[in-house]
C-alpha positions as CSV (number, residue, x, y, z in Angstrom):
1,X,-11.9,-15.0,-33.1
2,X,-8.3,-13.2,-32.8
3,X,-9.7,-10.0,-32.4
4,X,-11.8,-11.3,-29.2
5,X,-8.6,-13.0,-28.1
6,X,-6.5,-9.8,-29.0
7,X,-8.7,-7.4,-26.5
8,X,-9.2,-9.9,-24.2
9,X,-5.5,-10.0,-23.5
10,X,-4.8,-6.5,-24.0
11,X,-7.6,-6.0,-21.4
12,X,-6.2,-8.3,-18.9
13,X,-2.7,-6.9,-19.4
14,X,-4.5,-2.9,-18.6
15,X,-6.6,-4.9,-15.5
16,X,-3.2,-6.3,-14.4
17,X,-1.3,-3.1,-15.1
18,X,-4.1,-1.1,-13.3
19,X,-4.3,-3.2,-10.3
20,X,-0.6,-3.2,-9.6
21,X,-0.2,0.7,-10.1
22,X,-3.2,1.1,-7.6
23,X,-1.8,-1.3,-5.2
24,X,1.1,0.4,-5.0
25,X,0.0,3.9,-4.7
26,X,-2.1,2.7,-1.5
27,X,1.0,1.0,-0.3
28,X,2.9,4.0,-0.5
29,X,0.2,5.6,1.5
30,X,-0.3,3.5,3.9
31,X,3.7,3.3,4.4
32,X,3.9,6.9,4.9
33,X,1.3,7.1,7.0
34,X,3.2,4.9,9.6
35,X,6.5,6.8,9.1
36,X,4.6,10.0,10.0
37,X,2.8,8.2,13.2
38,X,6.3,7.2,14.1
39,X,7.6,10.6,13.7
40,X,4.6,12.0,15.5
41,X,5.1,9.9,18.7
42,X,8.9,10.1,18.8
43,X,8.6,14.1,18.8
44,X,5.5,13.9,21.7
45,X,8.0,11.3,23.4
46,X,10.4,14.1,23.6
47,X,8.1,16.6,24.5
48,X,6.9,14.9,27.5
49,X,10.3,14.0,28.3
50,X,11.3,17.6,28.5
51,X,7.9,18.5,30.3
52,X,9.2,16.0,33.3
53,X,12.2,17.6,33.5
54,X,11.0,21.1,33.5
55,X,8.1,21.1,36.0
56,X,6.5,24.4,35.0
57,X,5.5,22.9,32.2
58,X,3.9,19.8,33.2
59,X,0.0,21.5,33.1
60,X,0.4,22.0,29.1
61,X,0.2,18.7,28.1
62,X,-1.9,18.3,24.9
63,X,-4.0,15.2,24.4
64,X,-2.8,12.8,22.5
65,X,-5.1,11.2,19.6
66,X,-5.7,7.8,18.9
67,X,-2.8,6.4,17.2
68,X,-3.0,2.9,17.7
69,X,-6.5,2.4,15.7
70,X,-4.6,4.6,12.5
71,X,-1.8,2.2,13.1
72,X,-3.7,-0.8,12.7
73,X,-5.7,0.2,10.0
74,X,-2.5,1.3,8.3
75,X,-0.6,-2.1,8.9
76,X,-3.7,-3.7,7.3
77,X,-4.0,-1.6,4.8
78,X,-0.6,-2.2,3.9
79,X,-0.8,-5.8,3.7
80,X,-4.5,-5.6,1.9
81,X,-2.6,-4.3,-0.8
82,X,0.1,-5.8,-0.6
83,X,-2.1,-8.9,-1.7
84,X,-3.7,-7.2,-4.1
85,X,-0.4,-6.4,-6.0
86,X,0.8,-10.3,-5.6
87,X,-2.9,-11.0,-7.4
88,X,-2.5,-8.2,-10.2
89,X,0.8,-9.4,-11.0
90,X,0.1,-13.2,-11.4
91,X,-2.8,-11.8,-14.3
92,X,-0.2,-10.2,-15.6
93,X,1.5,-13.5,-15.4
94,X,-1.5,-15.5,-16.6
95,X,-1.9,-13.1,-19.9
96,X,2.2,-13.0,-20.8
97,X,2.2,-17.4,-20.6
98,X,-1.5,-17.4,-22.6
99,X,0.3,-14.5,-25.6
100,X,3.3,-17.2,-25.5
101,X,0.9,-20.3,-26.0
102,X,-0.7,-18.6,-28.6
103,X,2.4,-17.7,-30.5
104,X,3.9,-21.2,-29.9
105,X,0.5,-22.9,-31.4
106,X,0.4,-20.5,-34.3
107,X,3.8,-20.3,-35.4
């Protein structure tokens, strides 16, 4: 019976563990994909700024992509896993309280 107990926890710890390392990576991702959007537009800001000014220029006007959609599905993403991270953390939670239970009740 303790060793089902034993990899049970230790299994819920890695699941925990796993989730929250996961979580965070796409977090990360998703947070640096907005920083480079915001980047992205403040430079074609300036560009068409300086194209309004200089005249000459006005004909070479790129297009510009869809943004908002990859902004949205970043901001989502971001909070997506920002759930999942709360979730992965409260098993960790969960297994760290049932390990101190089952100390308290055997000792």
């Amino acid at each position: 019976m303790s060793f089902e107990v034993s990899n049970n926890l230790q299994s819920a710890f890695a699941s925990g563990n796993y989730g929250l390392q996961k979580a965070s990576e796409e977090i990360t991702e998703a947070s640096s994909n907005i920083a480079r959007q915001n980047i992205r537009e403040s430079v074609e800001a300036e560009g068409n700024a300086a194209r309004q000014t200089n005249p000459a220029d006005a004909g070479n006007s790129t297009p510009q992509a869809n943004t908002g959609s990859n902004l949205t599905n970043d901001l989502i993403s971001l909070k997506e896993n920002s759930i999942y991270a709360q979730a992965s953390a409260k098993v960790i939670s969960v297994a760290d309280r049932t390990i101190g239970r089952l100390i308290d009740e055997i000792a």
